[in-house]
N, C-alpha and C positions, 0 to 999 in steps of 0.2 A: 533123336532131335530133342534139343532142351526147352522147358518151359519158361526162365529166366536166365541171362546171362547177364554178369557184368565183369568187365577188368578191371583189377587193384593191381598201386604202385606203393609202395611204402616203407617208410624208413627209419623201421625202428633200433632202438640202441641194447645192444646184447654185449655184454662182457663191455661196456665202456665206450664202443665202437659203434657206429650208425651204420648200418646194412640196409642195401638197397635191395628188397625185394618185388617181384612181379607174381603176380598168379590171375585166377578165376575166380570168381563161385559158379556153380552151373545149377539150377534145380533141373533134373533128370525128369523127375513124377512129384505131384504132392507132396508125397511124404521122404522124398530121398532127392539127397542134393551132395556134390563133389567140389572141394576146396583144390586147386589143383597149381603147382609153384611152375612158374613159367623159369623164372631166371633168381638166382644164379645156378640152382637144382631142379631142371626141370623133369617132371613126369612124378615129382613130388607129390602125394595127394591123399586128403582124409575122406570120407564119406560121412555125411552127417543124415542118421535117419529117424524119426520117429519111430520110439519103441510099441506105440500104442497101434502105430501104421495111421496114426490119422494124419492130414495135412500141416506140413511143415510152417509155423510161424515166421515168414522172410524178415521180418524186424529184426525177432531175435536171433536167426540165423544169420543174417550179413554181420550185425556185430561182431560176431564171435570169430570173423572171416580172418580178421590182424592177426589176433591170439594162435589160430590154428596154424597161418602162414609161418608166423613166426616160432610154435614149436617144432614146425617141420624143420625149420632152419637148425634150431639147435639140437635136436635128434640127429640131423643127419651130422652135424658136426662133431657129436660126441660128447656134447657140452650137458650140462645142467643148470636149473635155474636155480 
C-alpha cells in the first residue's frame, strides 16, 4: 500500500515531436518512491530512494517526476539527449 499517489499526463517535445505521456509517482515508505509510465510504455519505471534512508522530500521528488518520465521515454526508444 502507498503512502502518496498521484497521476501525470504530459507532453513533452523530444527529437522535435510532442509525445504524449501517462505514468505515477507512488511513495511506497518515506524514503522510497516509484515513477512508473502507464502509456505509451507501460510497466516503465525508476525508483527514486534516499541514500541516507532518511525521508524522501515530495517537493523535490514530484519535480523531477517529468524529467524521469521522459527519460524513460527516450531510453526505451534508443534515442539520446
Amino acid at each position: 500500500m502507498s503512502i502518496f499517489h498521484f497521476d501525470i499526463d504530459i507532453n513533452p517535445v523530444i527529437d522535435y515531436q510532442e509525445c504524449h505521456i501517462t505514468g505515477y509517482f507512488e511513495l511506497i515508505e518515506p524514503s522510497k518512491a516509484v515513477v512508473c509510465m502507464t502509456s505509451p510504455y507501460p510497466g516503465l519505471k525508476q525508483e527514486i530512494t534516499d541514500s541516507d534512508n532518511e525521508p524522501l522530500d515530495i517537493d523535490s521528488s514530484l519535480s523531477k517526476v517529468e524529467s524521469i518520465l521522459t527519460h524513460l521515454y527516450i531510453n526505451h526508444q534508443g534515442k539520446k539527449e
